[in-house]
TIZA-401808 format. One record per residue (C-alpha): y, x, z. Coordinates in steps of 0.2 Angstrom, whole numbers, plus 5000, padded with zeros to 4 digits. Example, Ala and Ser with C-alpha at 12.3 -4.5 7.8 and 13.67 -1.06 7.14 Angstrom:
<atoms>
497850625039
499550685036
</atoms>
This chain:
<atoms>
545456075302
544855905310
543455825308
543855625308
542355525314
542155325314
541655205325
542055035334
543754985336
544154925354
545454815360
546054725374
546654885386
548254825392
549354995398
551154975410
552555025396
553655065412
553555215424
553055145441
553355235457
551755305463
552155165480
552055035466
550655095457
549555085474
549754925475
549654845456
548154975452
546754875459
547654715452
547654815435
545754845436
545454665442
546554585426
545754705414
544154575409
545154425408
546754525396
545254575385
544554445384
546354355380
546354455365
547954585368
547854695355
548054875361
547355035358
546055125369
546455275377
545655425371
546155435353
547455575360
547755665375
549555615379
548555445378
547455495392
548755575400
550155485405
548855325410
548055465423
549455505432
550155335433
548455265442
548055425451
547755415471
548155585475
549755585466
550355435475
549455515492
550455665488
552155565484
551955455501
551655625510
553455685503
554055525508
553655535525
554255735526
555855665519
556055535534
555755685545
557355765540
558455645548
557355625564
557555815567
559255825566
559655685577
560055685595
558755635610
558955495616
560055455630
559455445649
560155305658
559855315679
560155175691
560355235708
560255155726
561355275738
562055235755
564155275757
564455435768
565055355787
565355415803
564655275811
564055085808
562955005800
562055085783
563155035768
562155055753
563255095735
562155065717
562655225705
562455185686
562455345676
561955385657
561655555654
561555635635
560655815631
561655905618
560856055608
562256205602
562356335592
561956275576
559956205584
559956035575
560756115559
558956225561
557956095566
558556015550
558156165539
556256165545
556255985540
556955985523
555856165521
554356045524
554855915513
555256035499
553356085501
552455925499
553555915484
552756085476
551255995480
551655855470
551855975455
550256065461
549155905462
550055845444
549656025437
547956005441
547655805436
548155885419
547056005418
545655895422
546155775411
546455895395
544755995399
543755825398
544855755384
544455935375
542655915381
542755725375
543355775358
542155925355
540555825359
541055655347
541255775334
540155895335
538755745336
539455675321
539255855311
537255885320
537155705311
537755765295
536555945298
535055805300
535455705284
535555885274
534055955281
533155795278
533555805261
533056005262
531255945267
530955835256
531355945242
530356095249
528855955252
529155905233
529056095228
527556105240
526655965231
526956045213
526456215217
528356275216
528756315235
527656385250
527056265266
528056405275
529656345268
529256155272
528656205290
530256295293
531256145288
530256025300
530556175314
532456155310
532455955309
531555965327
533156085334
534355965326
533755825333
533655915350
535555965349
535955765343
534955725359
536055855370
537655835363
537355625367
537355675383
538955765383
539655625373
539155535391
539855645399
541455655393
541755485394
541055475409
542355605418
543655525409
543455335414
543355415430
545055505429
545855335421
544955245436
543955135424
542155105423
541255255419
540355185403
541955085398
542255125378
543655255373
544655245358
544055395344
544755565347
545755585333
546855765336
546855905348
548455975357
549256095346
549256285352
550756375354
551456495345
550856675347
552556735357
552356595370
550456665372
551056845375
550256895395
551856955403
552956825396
551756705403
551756805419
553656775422
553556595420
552356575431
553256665444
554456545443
553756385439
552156385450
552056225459
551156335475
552456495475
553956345476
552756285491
552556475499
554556505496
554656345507
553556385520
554656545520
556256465525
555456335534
554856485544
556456595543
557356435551
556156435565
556456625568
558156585570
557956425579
556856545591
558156675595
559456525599
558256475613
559156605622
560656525622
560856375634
561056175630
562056065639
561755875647
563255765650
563455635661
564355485668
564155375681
564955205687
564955175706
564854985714
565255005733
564554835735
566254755741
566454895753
567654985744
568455025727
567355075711
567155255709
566655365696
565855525691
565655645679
564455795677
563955925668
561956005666
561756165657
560156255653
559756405660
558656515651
557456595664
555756595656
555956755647
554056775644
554156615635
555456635625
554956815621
553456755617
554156605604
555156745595
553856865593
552856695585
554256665576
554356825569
552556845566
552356695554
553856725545
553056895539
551256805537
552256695525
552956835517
551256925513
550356765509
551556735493
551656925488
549556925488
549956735477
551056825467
549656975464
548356815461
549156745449
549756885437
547856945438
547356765433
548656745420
548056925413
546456845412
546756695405
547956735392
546656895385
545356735384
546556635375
547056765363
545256795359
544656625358
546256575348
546156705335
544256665332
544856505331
546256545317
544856675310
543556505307
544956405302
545856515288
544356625284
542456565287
542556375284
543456395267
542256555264
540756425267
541556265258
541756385243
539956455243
539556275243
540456205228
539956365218
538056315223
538356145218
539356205201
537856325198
536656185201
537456065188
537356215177
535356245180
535756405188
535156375206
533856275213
534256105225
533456195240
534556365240
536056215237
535656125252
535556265264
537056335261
537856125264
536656175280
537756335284
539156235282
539056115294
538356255309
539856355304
540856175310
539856165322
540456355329
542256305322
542356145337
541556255349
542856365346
544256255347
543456195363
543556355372
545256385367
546056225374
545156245390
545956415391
547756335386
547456205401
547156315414
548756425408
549856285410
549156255427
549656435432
551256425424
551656245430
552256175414
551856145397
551756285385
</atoms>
Protein backbone atom coordinates (compact mmCIF):
# COMPACT_ATOMS: atom_id res chain seq x y z
CA UNK A 1 0.00 0.00 0.00
CA UNK A 2 1.76 3.38 -0.87
CA UNK A 3 1.06 6.36 0.37
CA UNK A 4 1.44 9.12 -2.38
CA UNK A 5 2.51 12.49 -1.02
CA UNK A 6 2.59 15.88 -3.03
CA UNK A 7 4.99 18.49 -3.30
CA UNK A 8 7.08 20.88 -5.66
CA UNK A 9 7.97 19.74 -8.90
CA UNK A 10 11.67 20.33 -9.74
CA UNK A 11 13.21 20.52 -12.98
CA UNK A 12 16.32 21.44 -14.56
CA UNK A 13 18.68 18.19 -13.40
CA UNK A 14 20.35 17.21 -16.54
CA UNK A 15 21.51 13.27 -16.15
CA UNK A 16 24.27 11.56 -18.93
CA UNK A 17 21.89 8.93 -20.93
CA UNK A 18 25.26 7.05 -21.83
CA UNK A 19 27.33 4.87 -19.72
CA UNK A 20 30.63 6.66 -19.20
CA UNK A 21 33.74 4.82 -18.23
CA UNK A 22 34.60 5.55 -14.68
CA UNK A 23 38.10 7.43 -16.43
CA UNK A 24 35.50 9.63 -18.27
CA UNK A 25 33.43 10.26 -15.47
CA UNK A 26 36.37 11.72 -13.24
CA UNK A 27 36.92 14.13 -15.44
CA UNK A 28 33.23 15.34 -16.79
CA UNK A 29 31.98 14.98 -12.93
CA UNK A 30 33.18 18.34 -11.73
CA UNK A 31 32.14 19.83 -15.16
CA UNK A 32 28.69 18.24 -14.34
CA UNK A 33 28.31 20.00 -11.11
CA UNK A 34 29.80 23.21 -12.51
CA UNK A 35 26.90 23.21 -15.55
CA UNK A 36 24.25 22.23 -13.33
CA UNK A 37 23.11 26.12 -12.42
CA UNK A 38 23.20 27.50 -15.66
CA UNK A 39 21.15 23.92 -17.46
CA UNK A 40 18.50 24.70 -14.73
CA UNK A 41 18.29 27.75 -15.24
CA UNK A 42 18.10 27.11 -19.12
CA UNK A 43 14.96 25.33 -18.52
CA UNK A 44 15.80 21.45 -19.49
CA UNK A 45 12.98 19.66 -18.40
CA UNK A 46 14.05 16.65 -16.49
CA UNK A 47 13.00 14.86 -13.61
CA UNK A 48 14.88 14.86 -10.17
CA UNK A 49 16.32 11.98 -8.79
CA UNK A 50 14.58 10.39 -5.96
CA UNK A 51 11.25 9.55 -7.16
CA UNK A 52 12.68 5.87 -7.35
CA UNK A 53 15.62 4.10 -6.51
CA UNK A 54 16.98 2.82 -9.82
CA UNK A 55 16.79 6.73 -10.26
CA UNK A 56 19.23 7.34 -7.50
CA UNK A 57 21.04 4.44 -8.30
CA UNK A 58 22.36 4.41 -11.56
CA UNK A 59 23.36 8.47 -11.15
CA UNK A 60 25.53 7.19 -7.91
CA UNK A 61 27.55 4.88 -9.52
CA UNK A 62 28.16 6.85 -12.52
CA UNK A 63 29.69 9.97 -10.27
CA UNK A 64 31.18 7.88 -7.59
CA UNK A 65 35.00 8.35 -6.68
CA UNK A 66 35.61 5.26 -5.20
CA UNK A 67 34.34 3.32 -8.04
CA UNK A 68 36.49 5.23 -10.53
CA UNK A 69 39.49 5.00 -7.67
CA UNK A 70 38.70 1.21 -7.63
CA UNK A 71 38.51 0.91 -11.65
CA UNK A 72 41.87 3.00 -12.10
CA UNK A 73 43.38 0.59 -9.50
CA UNK A 74 42.25 -2.43 -11.83
CA UNK A 75 43.74 -0.63 -14.55
CA UNK A 76 46.89 -0.16 -13.32
CA UNK A 77 46.94 -4.10 -11.95
CA UNK A 78 46.05 -4.94 -15.56
CA UNK A 79 49.28 -3.08 -16.91
CA UNK A 80 51.17 -4.96 -14.39
CA UNK A 81 50.43 -8.25 -16.25
CA UNK A 82 52.59 -7.45 -19.09
CA UNK A 83 55.36 -5.85 -17.23
CA UNK A 84 55.87 -9.19 -15.11
CA UNK A 85 55.96 -11.34 -17.76
CA UNK A 86 58.47 -9.40 -19.85
CA UNK A 87 62.14 -9.82 -19.97
CA UNK A 88 64.82 -7.58 -17.94
CA UNK A 89 66.31 -5.52 -19.76
CA UNK A 90 69.44 -6.09 -21.57
CA UNK A 91 73.07 -5.16 -20.34
CA UNK A 92 75.19 -3.57 -22.80
CA UNK A 93 79.22 -3.36 -21.58
CA UNK A 94 81.96 -1.49 -23.26
CA UNK A 95 85.26 -2.56 -22.50
CA UNK A 96 88.95 -1.25 -22.80
CA UNK A 97 91.29 -4.36 -22.76
CA UNK A 98 95.00 -4.42 -23.96
CA UNK A 99 95.78 -7.45 -26.78
CA UNK A 100 97.74 -10.42 -25.19
CA UNK A 101 101.76 -9.69 -26.55
CA UNK A 102 104.91 -11.03 -25.79
CA UNK A 103 106.68 -7.88 -26.11
CA UNK A 104 106.19 -4.27 -27.46
CA UNK A 105 104.37 -1.56 -26.81
CA UNK A 106 100.76 -1.80 -24.89
CA UNK A 107 97.98 -2.37 -27.74
CA UNK A 108 94.86 -1.53 -26.23
CA UNK A 109 91.37 -3.49 -28.06
CA UNK A 110 87.59 -1.99 -27.20
CA UNK A 111 85.17 -5.07 -26.35
CA UNK A 112 81.35 -4.31 -27.16
CA UNK A 113 79.20 -6.83 -25.45
CA UNK A 114 75.28 -7.13 -24.81
CA UNK A 115 74.34 -9.56 -22.39
CA UNK A 116 70.46 -10.83 -21.84
CA UNK A 117 69.28 -12.66 -18.37
CA UNK A 118 66.83 -15.31 -19.38
CA UNK A 119 64.36 -16.75 -16.62
CA UNK A 120 63.36 -20.91 -17.18
CA UNK A 121 61.17 -23.21 -16.15
CA UNK A 122 58.01 -21.73 -16.73
CA UNK A 123 59.22 -18.33 -14.05
CA UNK A 124 57.67 -15.55 -16.29
CA UNK A 125 54.64 -17.77 -17.13
CA UNK A 126 54.34 -17.55 -12.91
CA UNK A 127 55.32 -14.12 -12.61
CA UNK A 128 52.34 -13.59 -14.90
CA UNK A 129 49.86 -15.71 -12.82
CA UNK A 130 50.74 -13.48 -9.66
CA UNK A 131 49.86 -10.47 -11.86
CA UNK A 132 46.74 -11.39 -13.34
CA UNK A 133 45.75 -12.96 -9.61
CA UNK A 134 46.32 -9.40 -8.51
CA UNK A 135 44.27 -7.90 -11.16
CA UNK A 136 41.54 -10.24 -10.75
CA UNK A 137 41.30 -8.86 -7.04
CA UNK A 138 40.99 -5.20 -7.52
CA UNK A 139 38.23 -6.38 -9.90
CA UNK A 140 36.20 -8.19 -6.92
CA UNK A 141 36.86 -5.07 -5.26
CA UNK A 142 35.22 -3.15 -7.86
CA UNK A 143 32.13 -5.42 -7.14
CA UNK A 144 32.74 -5.09 -3.41
CA UNK A 145 32.83 -1.24 -3.59
CA UNK A 146 29.70 -1.21 -6.15
CA UNK A 147 27.79 -3.82 -3.63
CA UNK A 148 28.34 -1.44 -1.09
CA UNK A 149 27.57 2.12 -2.88
CA UNK A 150 24.24 0.16 -3.33
CA UNK A 151 23.50 -0.54 -0.22
CA UNK A 152 24.10 2.93 0.92
CA UNK A 153 22.19 4.25 -1.60
CA UNK A 154 18.97 2.01 -1.21
CA UNK A 155 19.31 2.26 2.82
CA UNK A 156 19.06 6.22 2.52
CA UNK A 157 16.54 5.96 -0.55
CA UNK A 158 14.41 3.57 2.04
CA UNK A 159 15.24 6.03 4.85
CA UNK A 160 14.28 9.02 2.30
CA UNK A 161 11.12 7.37 1.57
CA UNK A 162 9.93 6.37 4.95
CA UNK A 163 10.53 9.84 6.50
CA UNK A 164 8.42 11.92 3.48
CA UNK A 165 5.77 9.78 4.08
CA UNK A 166 5.56 9.13 7.38
CA UNK A 167 5.57 13.26 7.84
CA UNK A 168 2.93 13.48 5.55
CA UNK A 169 0.64 10.75 7.71
CA UNK A 170 1.99 12.65 11.39
CA UNK A 171 0.33 15.70 9.29
CA UNK A 172 -2.67 13.94 8.62
CA UNK A 173 -2.75 12.44 12.63
CA UNK A 174 -2.40 16.40 13.66
CA UNK A 175 -5.48 17.57 11.29
CA UNK A 176 -7.66 14.43 12.83
CA UNK A 177 -6.73 15.00 16.32
CA UNK A 178 -7.31 18.78 15.81
CA UNK A 179 -10.62 18.09 14.82
CA UNK A 180 -10.72 15.38 18.09
CA UNK A 181 -10.06 18.39 20.40
CA UNK A 182 -12.17 20.59 19.34
CA UNK A 183 -15.03 18.16 19.48
CA UNK A 184 -14.19 16.94 23.07
CA UNK A 185 -13.61 21.03 23.91
CA UNK A 186 -17.32 21.50 22.37
CA UNK A 187 -18.64 18.47 24.65
CA UNK A 188 -16.61 20.09 27.39
CA UNK A 189 -18.36 23.45 27.02
CA UNK A 190 -21.95 21.69 26.88
CA UNK A 191 -21.45 19.62 29.87
CA UNK A 192 -21.42 16.37 27.39
CA UNK A 193 -17.53 15.21 27.87
CA UNK A 194 -14.99 15.37 30.80
CA UNK A 195 -11.71 18.04 30.77
CA UNK A 196 -9.92 14.79 30.97
CA UNK A 197 -10.89 13.79 27.52
CA UNK A 198 -9.83 17.28 26.11
CA UNK A 199 -6.49 17.35 28.26
CA UNK A 200 -5.66 13.93 26.75
CA UNK A 201 -6.31 15.21 23.24
CA UNK A 202 -3.90 18.43 23.76
CA UNK A 203 -1.36 15.69 25.32
CA UNK A 204 -1.67 13.72 22.09
CA UNK A 205 -1.47 17.11 19.70
CA UNK A 206 1.73 17.85 21.75
CA UNK A 207 3.39 14.30 20.78
CA UNK A 208 2.35 14.77 17.17
CA UNK A 209 3.82 17.63 16.71
CA UNK A 210 7.03 16.39 18.44
CA UNK A 211 7.09 13.27 15.87
CA UNK A 212 6.37 16.15 12.86
CA UNK A 213 9.41 18.08 14.36
CA UNK A 214 11.63 14.56 14.51
CA UNK A 215 10.52 13.18 11.43
CA UNK A 216 11.55 16.90 9.58
CA UNK A 217 14.78 16.09 10.74
CA UNK A 218 14.99 12.71 9.16
CA UNK A 219 13.44 14.14 6.05
CA UNK A 220 16.85 16.35 6.33
CA UNK A 221 18.58 13.74 6.58
CA UNK A 222 17.68 11.64 4.16
CA UNK A 223 18.26 14.09 1.61
CA UNK A 224 21.06 15.19 3.11
CA UNK A 225 22.98 11.39 2.74
CA UNK A 226 21.51 11.21 -0.62
CA UNK A 227 22.70 14.54 -2.32
CA UNK A 228 25.86 13.45 -0.66
CA UNK A 229 25.92 10.08 -2.52
CA UNK A 230 24.68 11.83 -5.91
CA UNK A 231 27.65 14.33 -5.18
CA UNK A 232 25.21 17.34 -5.06
CA UNK A 233 24.56 19.99 -2.57
CA UNK A 234 23.41 18.51 0.39
CA UNK A 235 20.00 20.62 0.63
CA UNK A 236 19.52 20.30 -3.12
CA UNK A 237 15.63 19.34 -3.80
CA UNK A 238 14.90 15.55 -4.66
CA UNK A 239 12.00 14.55 -6.73
CA UNK A 240 9.06 12.72 -4.39
CA UNK A 241 9.56 9.28 -3.50
CA UNK A 242 6.86 7.58 -5.29
CA UNK A 243 7.51 3.47 -4.85
CA UNK A 244 9.79 1.17 -3.04
CA UNK A 245 11.88 -1.76 -4.42
CA UNK A 246 9.68 -4.70 -4.61
CA UNK A 247 10.61 -7.69 -2.29
CA UNK A 248 11.13 -10.99 -3.58
CA UNK A 249 9.53 -13.84 -3.62
CA UNK A 250 9.46 -15.87 -0.51
CA UNK A 251 11.66 -18.93 -2.20
CA UNK A 252 14.47 -16.42 -3.23
CA UNK A 253 14.33 -15.39 0.73
CA UNK A 254 14.80 -18.94 2.01
CA UNK A 255 18.52 -18.67 4.28
CA UNK A 256 20.37 -21.65 2.61
CA UNK A 257 19.51 -20.78 -0.77
CA UNK A 258 20.69 -17.36 0.00
CA UNK A 259 23.83 -18.98 1.50
CA UNK A 260 24.81 -20.73 -1.84
CA UNK A 261 24.68 -17.61 -3.82
CA UNK A 262 26.57 -15.94 -1.78
CA UNK A 263 29.28 -18.29 -1.91
CA UNK A 264 29.54 -17.81 -5.23
CA UNK A 265 28.76 -14.27 -5.99
CA UNK A 266 30.61 -12.57 -3.11
CA UNK A 267 32.65 -9.82 -4.59
CA UNK A 268 35.44 -10.41 -1.47
CA UNK A 269 35.39 -14.53 -1.63
CA UNK A 270 36.25 -13.89 -5.74
CA UNK A 271 39.01 -11.36 -4.08
CA UNK A 272 40.15 -14.22 -1.33
CA UNK A 273 40.02 -17.13 -4.41
CA UNK A 274 42.52 -14.55 -6.07
CA UNK A 275 44.73 -13.96 -3.50
CA UNK A 276 44.91 -17.82 -3.32
CA UNK A 277 46.23 -18.32 -6.77
CA UNK A 278 48.05 -15.36 -6.70
CA UNK A 279 49.61 -17.03 -3.63
CA UNK A 280 49.81 -20.57 -4.99
CA UNK A 281 51.69 -19.10 -8.17
CA UNK A 282 54.24 -17.62 -5.94
CA UNK A 283 54.60 -21.07 -3.93
CA UNK A 284 55.41 -22.44 -7.08
CA UNK A 285 57.41 -19.64 -8.44
CA UNK A 286 59.39 -20.25 -4.96
CA UNK A 287 60.27 -23.70 -5.43
CA UNK A 288 61.58 -22.84 -9.04
CA UNK A 289 64.29 -20.55 -7.40
CA UNK A 290 66.03 -23.65 -7.05
CA UNK A 291 66.52 -24.08 -10.49
CA UNK A 292 69.13 -21.89 -12.15
CA UNK A 293 68.68 -18.98 -14.96
CA UNK A 294 70.75 -18.28 -17.66
CA UNK A 295 72.55 -14.75 -19.01
CA UNK A 296 73.76 -14.83 -22.60
CA UNK A 297 76.09 -12.88 -24.07
CA UNK A 298 77.87 -11.40 -27.25
CA UNK A 299 80.65 -9.43 -27.82
CA UNK A 300 82.30 -7.59 -30.80
CA UNK A 301 86.09 -7.00 -30.65
CA UNK A 302 87.85 -3.71 -32.47
CA UNK A 303 91.61 -4.57 -32.34
CA UNK A 304 92.13 -0.94 -33.19
CA UNK A 305 93.88 -1.57 -36.62
CA UNK A 306 96.10 -4.03 -35.00
CA UNK A 307 94.41 -6.97 -36.06
CA UNK A 308 91.14 -8.69 -37.48
CA UNK A 309 87.74 -8.11 -35.63
CA UNK A 310 86.96 -10.81 -33.32
CA UNK A 311 84.26 -12.02 -31.44
CA UNK A 312 82.85 -13.67 -28.45
CA UNK A 313 80.27 -15.45 -27.13
CA UNK A 314 79.39 -16.47 -23.45
CA UNK A 315 77.28 -18.03 -21.45
CA UNK A 316 76.29 -17.16 -17.32
CA UNK A 317 74.24 -19.54 -15.33
CA UNK A 318 72.96 -19.09 -11.79
CA UNK A 319 73.99 -21.06 -9.41
CA UNK A 320 71.82 -21.60 -6.42
CA UNK A 321 73.99 -21.42 -3.27
CA UNK A 322 72.04 -19.50 -0.88
CA UNK A 323 70.08 -22.38 0.51
CA UNK A 324 68.89 -20.56 3.61
CA UNK A 325 67.46 -18.01 1.51
CA UNK A 326 65.70 -19.96 -0.80
CA UNK A 327 64.50 -22.34 2.00
CA UNK A 328 63.36 -19.43 3.63
CA UNK A 329 61.26 -18.02 0.52
CA UNK A 330 59.48 -21.42 0.28
CA UNK A 331 58.72 -21.97 3.63
CA UNK A 332 57.09 -18.04 3.10
CA UNK A 333 55.61 -19.09 0.12
CA UNK A 334 54.01 -21.97 1.71
CA UNK A 335 52.97 -20.10 4.83
CA UNK A 336 50.87 -17.55 2.97
CA UNK A 337 49.27 -19.74 0.77
CA UNK A 338 47.79 -21.56 3.78
CA UNK A 339 46.97 -18.12 5.58
CA UNK A 340 45.05 -17.40 2.26
CA UNK A 341 43.39 -20.62 2.68
CA UNK A 342 42.12 -20.00 6.29
CA UNK A 343 41.34 -16.48 5.82
CA UNK A 344 38.39 -17.36 3.12
CA UNK A 345 37.29 -20.49 4.97
CA UNK A 346 36.66 -18.09 8.32
CA UNK A 347 35.02 -15.59 5.12
CA UNK A 348 33.02 -18.38 4.22
CA UNK A 349 31.86 -19.17 8.13
CA UNK A 350 31.22 -15.13 8.28
CA UNK A 351 29.12 -14.83 5.73
CA UNK A 352 26.68 -17.85 6.15
CA UNK A 353 26.49 -16.58 9.93
CA UNK A 354 25.52 -13.16 8.51
CA UNK A 355 23.38 -14.31 5.86
CA UNK A 356 21.50 -16.61 8.65
CA UNK A 357 21.07 -13.54 10.34
CA UNK A 358 19.92 -11.43 7.93
CA UNK A 359 17.63 -13.51 6.00
CA UNK A 360 15.63 -14.52 9.72
CA UNK A 361 15.38 -10.51 10.08
CA UNK A 362 14.06 -10.27 6.71
CA UNK A 363 11.63 -12.91 7.11
CA UNK A 364 10.38 -11.42 10.16
CA UNK A 365 10.16 -7.94 9.20
CA UNK A 366 8.66 -8.97 5.74
CA UNK A 367 5.86 -11.08 7.17
CA UNK A 368 4.83 -8.21 9.67
CA UNK A 369 4.99 -6.28 6.69
CA UNK A 370 2.65 -8.63 4.56
CA UNK A 371 0.60 -9.09 8.19
CA UNK A 372 -0.05 -4.97 8.15
CA UNK A 373 -0.56 -4.78 4.57
CA UNK A 374 -3.17 -7.68 4.05
CA UNK A 375 -4.60 -7.70 7.66
CA UNK A 376 -4.25 -4.51 10.07
CA UNK A 377 -4.59 -1.61 7.58
CA UNK A 378 -7.88 -3.02 5.98
CA UNK A 379 -8.91 -4.23 9.62
CA UNK A 380 -8.53 -0.48 10.64
CA UNK A 381 -9.88 1.22 7.30
CA UNK A 382 -12.98 -1.08 7.85
CA UNK A 383 -13.50 -0.01 11.54
CA UNK A 384 -13.21 3.44 10.16
CA UNK A 385 -15.94 3.37 7.48
CA UNK A 386 -18.26 1.47 9.91
CA UNK A 387 -17.68 4.39 12.47
CA UNK A 388 -18.37 6.86 9.87
CA UNK A 389 -21.49 4.69 8.53
CA UNK A 390 -22.69 4.42 12.15
CA UNK A 391 -22.18 8.01 12.67
CA UNK A 392 -24.47 9.07 9.70
CA UNK A 393 -26.79 6.75 11.24
CA UNK A 394 -26.67 8.59 14.87
CA UNK A 395 -25.30 5.48 16.35
CA UNK A 396 -21.90 6.78 17.45
CA UNK A 397 -20.60 9.94 18.40
CA UNK A 398 -17.98 12.21 16.28
CA UNK A 399 -15.30 11.76 19.03
CA UNK A 400 -15.32 7.73 19.05
CA UNK A 401 -15.20 8.32 14.99
CA UNK A 402 -12.20 10.38 14.89
CA UNK A 403 -10.17 8.20 17.01
CA UNK A 404 -10.48 5.30 15.33
CA UNK A 405 -9.35 7.73 11.76
CA UNK A 406 -6.48 8.43 14.79
CA UNK A 407 -5.71 4.61 14.90
CA UNK A 408 -5.67 4.52 11.46
CA UNK A 409 -3.02 6.79 10.52
CA UNK A 410 -0.57 5.38 13.71
CA UNK A 411 -1.16 1.88 12.22
CA UNK A 412 0.44 3.69 8.74
CA UNK A 413 2.63 4.97 10.57
CA UNK A 414 3.76 1.32 11.96
CA UNK A 415 3.03 -0.02 8.34
CA UNK A 416 6.23 2.46 6.80
CA UNK A 417 8.22 1.65 9.69
CA UNK A 418 7.83 -1.74 8.77
CA UNK A 419 8.36 -1.44 5.22
CA UNK A 420 11.54 0.47 6.22
CA UNK A 421 13.13 -2.20 8.17
CA UNK A 422 12.44 -4.75 5.64
CA UNK A 423 14.20 -3.00 2.70
CA UNK A 424 17.18 -2.12 4.87
CA UNK A 425 17.33 -5.95 5.56
CA UNK A 426 16.94 -6.76 1.70
CA UNK A 427 19.91 -4.23 0.95
CA UNK A 428 22.30 -5.71 3.08
CA UNK A 429 21.40 -9.27 1.62
CA UNK A 430 22.18 -8.24 -1.67
CA UNK A 431 25.46 -6.97 -0.49
CA UNK A 432 26.23 -10.45 1.04
CA UNK A 433 25.11 -12.12 -1.96
CA UNK A 434 26.58 -9.63 -4.46
CA UNK A 435 23.74 -9.35 -6.71
CA UNK A 436 20.27 -8.39 -6.86
CA UNK A 437 17.66 -10.54 -5.49
Amino acid sequence: MKFPIFGRQFIGQWIPKRKLGYLRVLVIAPALLVALPSIASAGMDEALPGATVESVLSLAQRLSPELVARALDADAARSRIEIASALPDPTIRITDDEMPRASGPRQTMLVYGIEQRFPLWGKRDLMRAIATAEADRFSAQIHASDAELTERVKVAFAAYYYATHALAVSRQLQRSNRKILATRRSQYTQNSGSQSDALRSEIDGSRIEATIIKLTSQVNAARGSLNALLLRPLNAPLAAATSLPPIPEEEALDAEHLAVRALSGNPMLRADLADIRGAEAKQDLAQKSWYPDITLGVSAIDRRNNGPTGYVASLGIDVPLQWGLHKATTREATATLGAERADRDARQVELRQAIAEAAAALESSNQTRILYETKLLPQNKALLRTGMASYAAGKMNMATVLEAELAFYQTQMEFLSVEFETQRQLATIERLVGEKL
